[in-house]
Kinemage of the C-alpha trace (Angstrom):
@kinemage 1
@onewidth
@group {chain A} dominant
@subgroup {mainchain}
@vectorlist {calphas} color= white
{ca unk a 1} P -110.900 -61.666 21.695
{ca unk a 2} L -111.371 -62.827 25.362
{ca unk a 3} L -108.584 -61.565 27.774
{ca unk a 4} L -107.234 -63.275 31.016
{ca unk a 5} L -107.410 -61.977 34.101
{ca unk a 6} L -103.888 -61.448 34.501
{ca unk a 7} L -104.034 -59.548 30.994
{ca unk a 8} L -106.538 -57.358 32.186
{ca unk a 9} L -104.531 -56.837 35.690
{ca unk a 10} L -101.688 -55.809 33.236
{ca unk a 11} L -103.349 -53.240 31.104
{ca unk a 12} L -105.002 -51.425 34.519
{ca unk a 13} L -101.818 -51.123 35.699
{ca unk a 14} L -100.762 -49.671 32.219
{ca unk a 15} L -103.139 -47.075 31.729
{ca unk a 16} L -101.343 -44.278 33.901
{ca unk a 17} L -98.247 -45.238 31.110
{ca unk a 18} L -96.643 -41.903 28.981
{ca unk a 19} L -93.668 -42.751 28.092
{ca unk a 20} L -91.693 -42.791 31.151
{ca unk a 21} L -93.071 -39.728 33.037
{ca unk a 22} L -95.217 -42.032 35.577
{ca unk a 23} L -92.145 -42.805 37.745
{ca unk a 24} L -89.931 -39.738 36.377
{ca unk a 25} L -92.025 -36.587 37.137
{ca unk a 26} L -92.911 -38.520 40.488
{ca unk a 27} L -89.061 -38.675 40.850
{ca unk a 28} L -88.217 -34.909 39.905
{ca unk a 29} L -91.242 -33.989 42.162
{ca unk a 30} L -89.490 -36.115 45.196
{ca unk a 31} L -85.659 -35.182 44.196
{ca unk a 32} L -86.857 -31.578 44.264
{ca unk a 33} L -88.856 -32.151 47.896
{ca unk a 34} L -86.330 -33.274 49.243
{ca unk a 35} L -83.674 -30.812 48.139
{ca unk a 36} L -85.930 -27.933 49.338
{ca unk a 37} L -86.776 -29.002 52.577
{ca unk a 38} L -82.941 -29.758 53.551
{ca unk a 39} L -83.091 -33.659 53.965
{ca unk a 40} L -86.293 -34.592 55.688
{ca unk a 41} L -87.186 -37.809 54.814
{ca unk a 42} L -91.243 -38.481 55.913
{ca unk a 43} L -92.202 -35.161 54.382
{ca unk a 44} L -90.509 -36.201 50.718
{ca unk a 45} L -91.991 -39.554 51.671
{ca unk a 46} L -95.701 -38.204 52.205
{ca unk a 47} L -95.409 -35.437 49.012
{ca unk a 48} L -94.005 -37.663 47.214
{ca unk a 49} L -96.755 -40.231 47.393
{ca unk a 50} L -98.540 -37.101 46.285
{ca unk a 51} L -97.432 -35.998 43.465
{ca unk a 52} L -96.854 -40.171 42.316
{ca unk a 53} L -100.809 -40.490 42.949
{ca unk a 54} L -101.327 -36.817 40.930
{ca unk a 55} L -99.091 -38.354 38.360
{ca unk a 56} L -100.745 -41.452 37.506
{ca unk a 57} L -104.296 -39.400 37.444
{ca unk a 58} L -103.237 -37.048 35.181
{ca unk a 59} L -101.629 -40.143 32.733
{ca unk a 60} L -104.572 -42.233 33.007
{ca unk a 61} L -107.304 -39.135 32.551
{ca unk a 62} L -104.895 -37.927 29.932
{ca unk a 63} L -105.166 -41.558 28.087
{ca unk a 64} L -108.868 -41.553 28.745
{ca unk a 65} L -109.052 -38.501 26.423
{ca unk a 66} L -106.705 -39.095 24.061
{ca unk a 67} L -107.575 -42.446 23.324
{ca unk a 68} L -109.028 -42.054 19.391
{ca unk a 69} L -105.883 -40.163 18.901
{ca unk a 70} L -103.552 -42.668 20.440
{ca unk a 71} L -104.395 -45.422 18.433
{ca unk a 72} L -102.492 -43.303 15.810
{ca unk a 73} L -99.408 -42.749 17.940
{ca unk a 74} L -99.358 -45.127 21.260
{ca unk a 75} L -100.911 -48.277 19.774
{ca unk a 76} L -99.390 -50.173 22.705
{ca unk a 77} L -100.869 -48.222 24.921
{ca unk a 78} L -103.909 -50.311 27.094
{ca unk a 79} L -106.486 -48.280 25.787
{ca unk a 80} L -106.416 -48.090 21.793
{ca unk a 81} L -105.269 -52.078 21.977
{ca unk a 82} L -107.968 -52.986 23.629
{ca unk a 83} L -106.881 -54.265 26.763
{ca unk a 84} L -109.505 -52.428 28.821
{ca unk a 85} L -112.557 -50.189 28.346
{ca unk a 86} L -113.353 -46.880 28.554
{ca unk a 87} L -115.343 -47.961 31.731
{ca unk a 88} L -112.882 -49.480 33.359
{ca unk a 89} L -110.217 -47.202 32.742
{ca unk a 90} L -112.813 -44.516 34.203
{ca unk a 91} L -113.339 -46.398 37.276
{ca unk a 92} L -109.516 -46.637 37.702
{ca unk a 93} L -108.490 -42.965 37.389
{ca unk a 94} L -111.147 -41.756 39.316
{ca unk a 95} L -109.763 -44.220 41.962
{ca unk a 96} L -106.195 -42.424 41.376
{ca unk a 97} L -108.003 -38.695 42.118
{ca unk a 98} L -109.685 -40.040 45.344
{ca unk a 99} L -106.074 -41.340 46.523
{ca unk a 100} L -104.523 -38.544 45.599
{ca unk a 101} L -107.165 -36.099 47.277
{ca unk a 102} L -107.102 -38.370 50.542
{ca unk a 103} L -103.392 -37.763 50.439
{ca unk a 104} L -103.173 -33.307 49.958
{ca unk a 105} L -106.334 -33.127 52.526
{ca unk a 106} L -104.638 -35.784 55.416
{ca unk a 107} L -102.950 -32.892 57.101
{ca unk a 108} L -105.015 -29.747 56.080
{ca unk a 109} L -105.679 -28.646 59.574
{ca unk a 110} L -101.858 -28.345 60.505
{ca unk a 111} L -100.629 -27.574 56.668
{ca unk a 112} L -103.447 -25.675 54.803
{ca unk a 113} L -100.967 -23.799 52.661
{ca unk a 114} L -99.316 -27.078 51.539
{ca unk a 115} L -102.870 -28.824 51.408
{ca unk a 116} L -103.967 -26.286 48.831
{ca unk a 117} L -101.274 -25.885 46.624
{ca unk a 118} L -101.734 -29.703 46.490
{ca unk a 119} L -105.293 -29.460 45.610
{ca unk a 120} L -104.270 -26.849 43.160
{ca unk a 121} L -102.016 -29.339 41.234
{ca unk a 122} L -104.895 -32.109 41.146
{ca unk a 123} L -106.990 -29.366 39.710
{ca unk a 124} L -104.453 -28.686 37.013
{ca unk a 125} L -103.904 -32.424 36.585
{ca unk a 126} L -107.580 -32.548 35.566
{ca unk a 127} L -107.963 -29.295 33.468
{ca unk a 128} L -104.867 -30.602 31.667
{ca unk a 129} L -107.058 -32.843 29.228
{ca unk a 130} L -110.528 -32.460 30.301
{ca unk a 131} L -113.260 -31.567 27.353
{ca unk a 132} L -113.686 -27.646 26.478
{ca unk a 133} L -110.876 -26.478 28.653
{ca unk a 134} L -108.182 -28.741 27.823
{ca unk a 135} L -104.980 -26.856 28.883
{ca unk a 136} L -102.887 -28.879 26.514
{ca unk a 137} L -104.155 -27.948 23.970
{ca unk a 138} L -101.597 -24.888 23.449
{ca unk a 139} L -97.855 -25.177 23.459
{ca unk a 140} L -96.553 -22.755 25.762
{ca unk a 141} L -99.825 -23.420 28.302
{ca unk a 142} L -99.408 -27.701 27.835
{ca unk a 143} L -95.833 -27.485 28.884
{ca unk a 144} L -96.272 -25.052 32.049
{ca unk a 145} L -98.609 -26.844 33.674
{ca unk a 146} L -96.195 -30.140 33.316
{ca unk a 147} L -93.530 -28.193 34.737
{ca unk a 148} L -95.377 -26.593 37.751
{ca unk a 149} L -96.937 -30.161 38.062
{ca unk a 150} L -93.063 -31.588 38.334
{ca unk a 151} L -91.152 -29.353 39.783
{ca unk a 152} L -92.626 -25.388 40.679
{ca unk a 153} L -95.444 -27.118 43.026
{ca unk a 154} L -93.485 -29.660 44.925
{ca unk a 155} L -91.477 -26.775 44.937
{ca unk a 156} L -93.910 -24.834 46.840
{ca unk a 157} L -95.155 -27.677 48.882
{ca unk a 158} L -92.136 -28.625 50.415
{ca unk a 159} L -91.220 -24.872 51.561
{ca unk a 160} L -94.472 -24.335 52.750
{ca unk a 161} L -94.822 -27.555 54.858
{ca unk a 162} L -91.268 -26.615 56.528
{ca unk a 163} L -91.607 -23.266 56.672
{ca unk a 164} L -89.277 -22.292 54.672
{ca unk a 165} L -88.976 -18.924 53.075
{ca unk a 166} L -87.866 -19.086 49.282
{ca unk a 167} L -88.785 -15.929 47.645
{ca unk a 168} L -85.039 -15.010 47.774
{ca unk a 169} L -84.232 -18.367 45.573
{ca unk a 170} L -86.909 -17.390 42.817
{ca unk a 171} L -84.515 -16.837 40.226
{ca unk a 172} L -83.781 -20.117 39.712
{ca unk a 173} L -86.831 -20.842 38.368
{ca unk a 174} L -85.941 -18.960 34.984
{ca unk a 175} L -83.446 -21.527 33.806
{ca unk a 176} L -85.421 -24.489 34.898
{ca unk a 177} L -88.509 -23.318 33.074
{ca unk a 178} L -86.642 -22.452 29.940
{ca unk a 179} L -85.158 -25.986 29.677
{ca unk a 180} L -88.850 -27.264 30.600
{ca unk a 181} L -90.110 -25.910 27.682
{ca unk a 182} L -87.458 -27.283 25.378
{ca unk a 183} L -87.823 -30.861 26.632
{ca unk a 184} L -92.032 -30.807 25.849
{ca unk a 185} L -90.960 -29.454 22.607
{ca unk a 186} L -88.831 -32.356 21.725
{ca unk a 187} L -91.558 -34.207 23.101
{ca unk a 188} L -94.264 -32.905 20.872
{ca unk a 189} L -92.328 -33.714 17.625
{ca unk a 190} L -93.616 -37.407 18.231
{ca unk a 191} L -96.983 -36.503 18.682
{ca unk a 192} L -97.933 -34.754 15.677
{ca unk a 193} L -100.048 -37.057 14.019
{ca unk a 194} L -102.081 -37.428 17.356
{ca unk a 195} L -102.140 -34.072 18.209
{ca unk a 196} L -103.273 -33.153 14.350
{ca unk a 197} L -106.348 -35.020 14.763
{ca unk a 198} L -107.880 -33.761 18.238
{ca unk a 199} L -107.193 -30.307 17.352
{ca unk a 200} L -104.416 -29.692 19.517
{ca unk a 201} L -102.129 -26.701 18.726
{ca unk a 202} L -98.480 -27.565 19.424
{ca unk a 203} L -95.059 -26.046 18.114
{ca unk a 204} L -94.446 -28.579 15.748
{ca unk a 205} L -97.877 -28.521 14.362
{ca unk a 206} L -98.245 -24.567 13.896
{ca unk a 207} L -94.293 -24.331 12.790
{ca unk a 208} L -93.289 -27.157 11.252
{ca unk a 209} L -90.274 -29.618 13.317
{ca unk a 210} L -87.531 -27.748 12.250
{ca unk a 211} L -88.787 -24.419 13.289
{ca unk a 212} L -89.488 -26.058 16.467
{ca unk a 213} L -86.106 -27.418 16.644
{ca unk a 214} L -84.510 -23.480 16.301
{ca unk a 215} L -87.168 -22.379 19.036
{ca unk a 216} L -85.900 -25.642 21.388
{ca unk a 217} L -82.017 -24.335 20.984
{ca unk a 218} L -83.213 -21.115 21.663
{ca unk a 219} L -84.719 -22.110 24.908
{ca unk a 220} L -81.903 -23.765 25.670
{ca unk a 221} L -79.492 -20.335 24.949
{ca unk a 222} L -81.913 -18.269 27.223
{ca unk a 223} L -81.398 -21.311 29.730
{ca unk a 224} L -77.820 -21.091 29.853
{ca unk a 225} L -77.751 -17.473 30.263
{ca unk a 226} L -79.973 -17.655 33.114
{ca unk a 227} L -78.401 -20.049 34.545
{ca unk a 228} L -74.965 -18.605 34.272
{ca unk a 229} L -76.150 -16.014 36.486
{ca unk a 230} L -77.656 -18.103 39.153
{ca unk a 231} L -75.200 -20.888 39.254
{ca unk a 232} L -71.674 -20.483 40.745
{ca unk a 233} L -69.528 -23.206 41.727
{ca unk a 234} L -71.428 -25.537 39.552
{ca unk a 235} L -71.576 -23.141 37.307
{ca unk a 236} L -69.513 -25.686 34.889
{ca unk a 237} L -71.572 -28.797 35.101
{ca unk a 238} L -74.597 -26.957 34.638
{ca unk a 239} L -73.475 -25.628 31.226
{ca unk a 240} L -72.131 -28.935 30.484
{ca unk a 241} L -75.446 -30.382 30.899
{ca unk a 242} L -77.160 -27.582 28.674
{ca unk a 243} L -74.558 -27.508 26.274
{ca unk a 244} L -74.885 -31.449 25.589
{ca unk a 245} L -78.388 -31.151 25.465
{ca unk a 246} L -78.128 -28.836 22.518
{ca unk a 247} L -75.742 -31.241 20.653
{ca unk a 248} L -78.220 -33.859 21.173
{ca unk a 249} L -81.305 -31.532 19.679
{ca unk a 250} L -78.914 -30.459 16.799
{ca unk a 251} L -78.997 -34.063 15.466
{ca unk a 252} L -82.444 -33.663 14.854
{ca unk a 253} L -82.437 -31.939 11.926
{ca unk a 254} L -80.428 -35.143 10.023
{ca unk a 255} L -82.413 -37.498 11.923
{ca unk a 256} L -86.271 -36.452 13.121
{ca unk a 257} L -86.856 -39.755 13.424
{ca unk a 258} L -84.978 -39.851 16.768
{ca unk a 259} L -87.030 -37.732 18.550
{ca unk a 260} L -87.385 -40.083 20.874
{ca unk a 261} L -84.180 -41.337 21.962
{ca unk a 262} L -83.426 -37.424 21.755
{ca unk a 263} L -86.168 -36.887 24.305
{ca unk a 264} L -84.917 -39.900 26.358
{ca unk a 265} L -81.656 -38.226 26.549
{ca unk a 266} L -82.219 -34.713 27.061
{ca unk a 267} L -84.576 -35.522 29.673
{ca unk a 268} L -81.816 -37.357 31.262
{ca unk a 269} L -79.396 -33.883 31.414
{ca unk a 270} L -82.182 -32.009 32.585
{ca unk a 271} L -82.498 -33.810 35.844
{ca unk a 272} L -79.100 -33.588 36.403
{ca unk a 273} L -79.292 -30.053 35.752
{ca unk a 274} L -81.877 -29.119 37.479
{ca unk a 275} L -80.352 -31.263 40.448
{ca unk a 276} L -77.325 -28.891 40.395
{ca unk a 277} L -79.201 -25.942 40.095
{ca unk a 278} L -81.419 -26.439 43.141
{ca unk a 279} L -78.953 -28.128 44.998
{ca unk a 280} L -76.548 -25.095 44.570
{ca unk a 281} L -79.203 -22.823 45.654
{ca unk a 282} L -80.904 -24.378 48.641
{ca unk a 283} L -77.948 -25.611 50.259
């Protein structure tokens, strides 16, 4: 089947596409910039470009290697339906890296700390799905580099391109990593058949979805305790957040089928808790 040009415009610009995460871990990444560095606008503006750039590299190289398991899962995706090649799609992420390695090296002589940790999350971006390594592979490795990809390394960029000291604010990173790991859990339930196939070694695969459901509101408990002890005057909406979250992953075990809108949803309350929790602690 021949495809028009505007076809082929439309499944380039798809190929960074997972789910949502090409303008929501750019967002988190920004939102989180922005809270750490007190307000200032052109360095969330530059990072931010960043870590959109990183984003759509990692999606696109991610698609790239996942594309004989995708046309069991993500048939819409631009790849297994055949709206470009393997070539092209190549060509096009290896654009992304360029961009994205123009952006972290543009101010390496006056921010080399910033400028590597940037580097550092490009690397990750690649190691994420490339052959042999392929850090997705494993559960607990798959979903920490996603969350230092969205939130630890902006959150490292941002203090070290203001100069901002926040060892003293580390604790926070407990509950946010805790409910990180829950969310790619949920995730991961909609991927098994995918995942199955290219060898990949997730929670729901090596336990079975309803053991993975236990270990996500388990997660979630270990979240809200941290939390609890971090938090203070939002101390309330912050459990609210968690709280609802576990309601949500509870109606997975009538329902699996859901996963999705479950993911949609949780995903949802963890931005707004994460939002409180940083906000409360670099204000």
């Amino acid at each position: 089947m021949k495809l028009s040009r505007w076809e082929k415009i439309k499944g380039i610009a798809a190929l960074p596409k997972s789910y949502f995460s090409l303008f929501t871990s750019p967002l988190i990444a920004s939102s989180t910039i922005y809270v750490v560095t007190g307000g200032v606008v052109e360095t969330t503006f530059l990072l931010g470009m960043f870590f959109f750039l990183s984003t759509a590299f990692l999606n696109s190289f991610n698609n790239i290697m996942d594309t004989r398991s995708d046309r069991l899962t993500k048939q819409n995706f631009p790849l297994p339906n055949g709206l470009v090649t393997v070539k092209q799609a190549a060509l096009f992420s290896a654009g992304l890296f360029s961009a994205a390695f123009f952006v972290a090296t543009a101010g390496s002589t006056r921010f080399a700390t910033t400028s590597y940790i940037l580097l550092f999350n490009l690397l990750l971006a690649f190691l994420y799905s490339a052959p042999v390594i392929r850090l997705k592979r494993y559960p607990i490795v798959k979903a920490t580099v996603l969350i230092a990809h969205t939130v630890f390394l902006p959150m490292a960029a941002a203090a070290t391109a203001v100069n901002r000291d926040i060892t003293s604010h580390l604790p926070v990173a407990a509950p946010v990593y805790l409910m990180g790991l829950a969310i790619h859990t949920i995730q991961d339930i909609g991927d098994v058949a995918g995942d199955r196939l290219v060898g990949d070694k997730t929670f729901p695969i090596l336990l079975g979805v309803r053991r993975s459901l236990v270990i996500v509101l388990a997660l979630l408990l270990g979240a809200g305790v941290s939390a609890w002890f971090v938090s203070d005057s939002l101390r309330f909406p912050v459990m609210f957040g968690l709280v609802s979250m576990g309601l949500l992953v509870s109606t997975l075990f009538l329902h699996p089928g859901r996963w999705k809108q479950v993911f949609w949803g949780c995903s949802f309350l963890s931005f707004f808790v994460l939002m409180l929790l940083l906000v409360e602690t670099f204000r």
